[in-house]
C-alpha positions as CSV (number, residue, x, y, z in Angstrom):
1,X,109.4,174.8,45.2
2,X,106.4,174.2,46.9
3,X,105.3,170.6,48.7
4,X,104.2,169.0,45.1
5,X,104.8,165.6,43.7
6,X,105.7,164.4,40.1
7,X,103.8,161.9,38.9
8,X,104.1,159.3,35.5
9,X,102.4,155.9,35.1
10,X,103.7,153.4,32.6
11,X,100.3,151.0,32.0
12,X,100.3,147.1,32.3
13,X,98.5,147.0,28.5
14,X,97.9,148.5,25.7
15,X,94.4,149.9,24.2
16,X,94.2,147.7,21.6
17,X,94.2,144.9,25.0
18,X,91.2,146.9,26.4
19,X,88.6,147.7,23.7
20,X,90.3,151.1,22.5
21,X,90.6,154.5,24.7
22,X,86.9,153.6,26.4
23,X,89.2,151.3,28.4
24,X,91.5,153.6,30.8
25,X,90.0,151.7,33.8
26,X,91.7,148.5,32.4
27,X,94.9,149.5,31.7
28,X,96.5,148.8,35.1
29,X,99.5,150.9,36.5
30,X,102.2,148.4,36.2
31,X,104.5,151.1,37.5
32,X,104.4,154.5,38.9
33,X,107.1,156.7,39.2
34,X,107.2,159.6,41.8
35,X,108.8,162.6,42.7
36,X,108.4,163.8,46.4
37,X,109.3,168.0,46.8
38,X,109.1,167.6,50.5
39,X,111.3,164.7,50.9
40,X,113.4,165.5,47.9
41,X,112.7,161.3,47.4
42,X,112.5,159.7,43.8
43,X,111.0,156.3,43.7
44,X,108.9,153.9,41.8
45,X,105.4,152.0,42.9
46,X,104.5,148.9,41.6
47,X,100.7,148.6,41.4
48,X,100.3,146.8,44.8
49,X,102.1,149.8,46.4
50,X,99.9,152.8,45.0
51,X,97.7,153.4,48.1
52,X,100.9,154.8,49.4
53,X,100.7,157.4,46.4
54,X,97.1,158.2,47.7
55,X,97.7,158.7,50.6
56,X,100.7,161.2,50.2
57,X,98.2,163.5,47.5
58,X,96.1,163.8,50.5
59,X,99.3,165.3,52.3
60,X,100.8,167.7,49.6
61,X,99.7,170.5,47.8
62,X,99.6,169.5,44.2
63,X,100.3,167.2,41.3
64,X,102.9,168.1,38.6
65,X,102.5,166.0,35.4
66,X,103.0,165.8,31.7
67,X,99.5,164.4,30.3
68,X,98.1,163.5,33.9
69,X,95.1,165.2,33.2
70,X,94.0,162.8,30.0
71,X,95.9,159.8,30.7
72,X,97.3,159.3,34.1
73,X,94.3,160.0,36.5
74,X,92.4,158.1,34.3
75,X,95.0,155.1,34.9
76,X,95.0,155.6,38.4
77,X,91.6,156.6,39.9
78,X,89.8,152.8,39.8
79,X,92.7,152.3,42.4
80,X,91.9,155.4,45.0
81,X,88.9,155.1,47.4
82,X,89.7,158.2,49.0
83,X,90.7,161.3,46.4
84,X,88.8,162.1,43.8
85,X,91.5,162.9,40.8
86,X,89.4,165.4,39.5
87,X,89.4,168.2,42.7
88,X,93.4,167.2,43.0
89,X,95.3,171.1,42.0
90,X,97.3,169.6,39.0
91,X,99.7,170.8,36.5
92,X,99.9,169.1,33.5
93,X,102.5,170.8,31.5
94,X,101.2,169.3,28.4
95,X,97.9,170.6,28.5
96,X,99.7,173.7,29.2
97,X,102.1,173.6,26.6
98,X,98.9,173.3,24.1
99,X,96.8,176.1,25.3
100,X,100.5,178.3,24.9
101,X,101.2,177.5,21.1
102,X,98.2,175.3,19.7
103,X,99.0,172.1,19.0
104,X,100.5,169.2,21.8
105,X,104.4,169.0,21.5
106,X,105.9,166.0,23.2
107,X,108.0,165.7,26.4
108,X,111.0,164.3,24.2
109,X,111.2,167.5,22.2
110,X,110.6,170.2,24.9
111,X,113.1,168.4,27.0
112,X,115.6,167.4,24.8
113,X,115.0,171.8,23.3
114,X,114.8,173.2,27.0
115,X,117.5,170.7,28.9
116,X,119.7,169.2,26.3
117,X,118.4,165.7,27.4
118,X,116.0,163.1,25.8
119,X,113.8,160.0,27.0
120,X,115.5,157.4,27.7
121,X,113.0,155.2,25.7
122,X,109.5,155.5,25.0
123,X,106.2,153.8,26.0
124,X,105.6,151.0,24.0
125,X,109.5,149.8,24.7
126,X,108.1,149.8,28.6
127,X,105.1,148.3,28.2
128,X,107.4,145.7,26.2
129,X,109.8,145.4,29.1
130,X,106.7,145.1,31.1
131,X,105.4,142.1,29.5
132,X,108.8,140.1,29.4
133,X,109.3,141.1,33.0
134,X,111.7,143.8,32.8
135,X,110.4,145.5,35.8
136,X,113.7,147.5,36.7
137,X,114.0,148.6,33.1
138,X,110.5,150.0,33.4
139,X,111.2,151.2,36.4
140,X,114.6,153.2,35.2
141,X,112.1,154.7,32.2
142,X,109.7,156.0,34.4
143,X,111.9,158.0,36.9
144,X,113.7,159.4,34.3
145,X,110.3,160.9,32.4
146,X,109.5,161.7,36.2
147,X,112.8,163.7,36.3
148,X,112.2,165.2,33.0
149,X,109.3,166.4,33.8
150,X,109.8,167.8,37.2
151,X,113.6,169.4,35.1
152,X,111.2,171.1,32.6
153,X,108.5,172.6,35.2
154,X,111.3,173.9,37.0
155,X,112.7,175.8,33.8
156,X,109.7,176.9,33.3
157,X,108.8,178.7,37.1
158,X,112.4,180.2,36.9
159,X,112.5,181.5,33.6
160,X,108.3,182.0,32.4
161,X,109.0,179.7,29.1
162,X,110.3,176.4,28.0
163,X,111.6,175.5,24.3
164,X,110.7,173.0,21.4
165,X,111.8,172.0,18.1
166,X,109.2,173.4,15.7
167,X,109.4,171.4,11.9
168,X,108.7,175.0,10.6
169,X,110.6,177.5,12.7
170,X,113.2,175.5,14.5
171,X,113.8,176.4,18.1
172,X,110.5,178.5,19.4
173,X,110.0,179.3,23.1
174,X,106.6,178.3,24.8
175,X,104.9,180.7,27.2
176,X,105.1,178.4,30.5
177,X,101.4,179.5,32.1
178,X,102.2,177.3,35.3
179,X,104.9,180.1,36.3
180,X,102.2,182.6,36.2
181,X,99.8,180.5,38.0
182,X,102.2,179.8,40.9
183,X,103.0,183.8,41.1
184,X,99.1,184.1,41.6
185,X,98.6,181.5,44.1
186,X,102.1,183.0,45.7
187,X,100.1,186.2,46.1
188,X,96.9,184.8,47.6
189,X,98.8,182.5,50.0
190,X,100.4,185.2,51.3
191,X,97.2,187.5,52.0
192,X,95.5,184.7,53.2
193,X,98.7,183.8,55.7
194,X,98.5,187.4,56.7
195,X,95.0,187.0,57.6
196,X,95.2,184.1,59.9
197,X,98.4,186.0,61.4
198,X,96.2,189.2,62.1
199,X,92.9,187.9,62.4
200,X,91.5,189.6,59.6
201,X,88.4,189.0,56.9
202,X,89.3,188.6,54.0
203,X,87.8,188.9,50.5
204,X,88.3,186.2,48.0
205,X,87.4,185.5,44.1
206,X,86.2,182.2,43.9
207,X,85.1,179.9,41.7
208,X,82.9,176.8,43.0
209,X,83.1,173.8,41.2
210,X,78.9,173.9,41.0
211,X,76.4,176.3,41.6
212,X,75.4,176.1,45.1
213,X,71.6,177.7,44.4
214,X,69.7,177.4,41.4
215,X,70.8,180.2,38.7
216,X,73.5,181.5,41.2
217,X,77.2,181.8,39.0
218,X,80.2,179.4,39.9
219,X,82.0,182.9,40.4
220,X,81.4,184.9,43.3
221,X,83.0,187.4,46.1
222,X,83.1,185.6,49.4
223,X,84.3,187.7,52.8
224,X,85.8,184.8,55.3
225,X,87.8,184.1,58.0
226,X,90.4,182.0,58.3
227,X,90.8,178.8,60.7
228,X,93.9,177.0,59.2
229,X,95.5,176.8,55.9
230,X,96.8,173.1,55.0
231,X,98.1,172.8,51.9
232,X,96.1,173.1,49.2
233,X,93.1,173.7,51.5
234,X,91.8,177.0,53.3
235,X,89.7,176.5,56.2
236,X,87.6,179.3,56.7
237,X,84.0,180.5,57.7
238,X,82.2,182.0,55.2
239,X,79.9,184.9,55.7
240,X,78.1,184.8,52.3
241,X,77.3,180.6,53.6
242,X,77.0,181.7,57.5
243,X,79.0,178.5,57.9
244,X,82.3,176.6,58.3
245,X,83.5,175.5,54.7
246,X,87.0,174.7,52.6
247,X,88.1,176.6,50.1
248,X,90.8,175.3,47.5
249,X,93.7,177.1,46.9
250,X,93.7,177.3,43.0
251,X,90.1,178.1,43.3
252,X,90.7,181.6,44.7
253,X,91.4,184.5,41.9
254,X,92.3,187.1,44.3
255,X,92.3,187.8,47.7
256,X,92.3,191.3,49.4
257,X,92.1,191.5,53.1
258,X,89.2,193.6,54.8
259,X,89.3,196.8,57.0
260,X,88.2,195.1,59.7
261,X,90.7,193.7,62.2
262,X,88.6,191.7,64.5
263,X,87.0,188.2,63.8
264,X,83.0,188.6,63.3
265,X,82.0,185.3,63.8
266,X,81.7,183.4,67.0
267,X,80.9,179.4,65.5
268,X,84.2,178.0,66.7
């Protein structure tokens, strides 16, 4: 697996506390379990601790998650000054289970269908535990969703689906888009490795996050060279910018290396 981490936040309140679902910003991580591929570490942040979690999305590729995308980057972005949530490559495996089948299933069924094991407990028992000062409890419940979680991605990248209970059907499988998604970015890692290795242009499909001239489209063809890939991020220079720019890695479509074997630019 690549260098990702698994994240899940267990919140110091409840929405009713905070005006309703307007209120993510006041929910407070009270805990934050973690998952670290590259140190093959498990361990849980209380809320004074999570400038350590900032700092290590800067260093890793990615951000496996189940619901990070609606719920736990909203919890946790008031607390980073650095990383913007929002460019971070994430894969929230229950926005992926939806776009597969439909309809949101729940961690507790896809895990207890795909792995044979269930949660532990749910979240309003931790934010209970939370509140009476249970801290180790809550702690225990969040690594094991963290586990879960990081269990159930893996079954999904080895085998291309996970399972679920279905009221109407029983056991179903679920397309697991994430395993197609890492064969892609596989794929233009490798070009784009080979290109640094040989010195070669490359051609890349790429999607900006905004338009960088009036009425020009957030998809385009870029030829670049590249300087250093670190991580998530492709340092290159861009001949369609004439400049030195970063490219993100699950930005890039395709990649296809260019006839020409000798660097072009001389800016560096």
């Amino acid at each position: 697996m690549r260098n990702f981490l698994v994240i899940d936040v267990e919140t110091k309140r409840h929405f009713h506390e905070v005006g309703g679902r307007s209120g993510f910003h006041l929910l407070g991580a009270g805990i934050t379990g973690v998952y670290d591929y590259a140190t093959k570490e498990l361990f849980a942040l209380e809320e004074a601790e999570i400038g350590r979690l900032e700092e290590l999305i800067t260093q890793r590729e990615g951000v496996i998650g189940f619901n990070t995308l609606s719920f736990d980057y909203k919890v946790l972005q008031p607390y980073f000054h650095r990383v913007d949530l929002t460019t971070v490559y994430s894969i929230d495996l229950l926005a992926e289970v939806e776009r597969a089948c439909g309809f949101r299933v729940s961690l507790n069924n896809l895990s207890s269908a795909t792995l044979g094991r269930s949660k532990s407990g749910d979240g309003l028992e931790a934010l209970r535990w939370f509140k009476e000062g249970r801290i180790e409890d809550v702690k225990r419940y969040c690594l094991d969703d963290v586990a879960l979680t990081r269990d159930l991605y893996e079954y999904g990248s080895a085998h291309g689906y996970v399972k679920m209970i279905s009221r109407t059907d029983g056991e179903r499988s679920v397309v697991a888009n994430w395993a197609e998604g890492m064969r892609k970015d596989s794929e233009v890692l490798r070009v784009l490795d080979e290109a640094l290795r040989t010195k070669q242009r490359v051609e890349i499909d790429y999607v900006s996050t905004r338009p960088g001239n009036k009425g020009e489209e957030m998809r385009k063809k870029r030829d670049i060279e590249v300087y250093a890939i670190r991580g998530n991020t492709i340092d290159a220079y861009c001949h369609l910018r004439k400049d030195r720019r970063q490219f993100k890695l699950f930005k890039i479509l395709s990649a296809e290396l260019k006839a020409e074997a000798q660097m072009q630019s001389q800016l560096f």
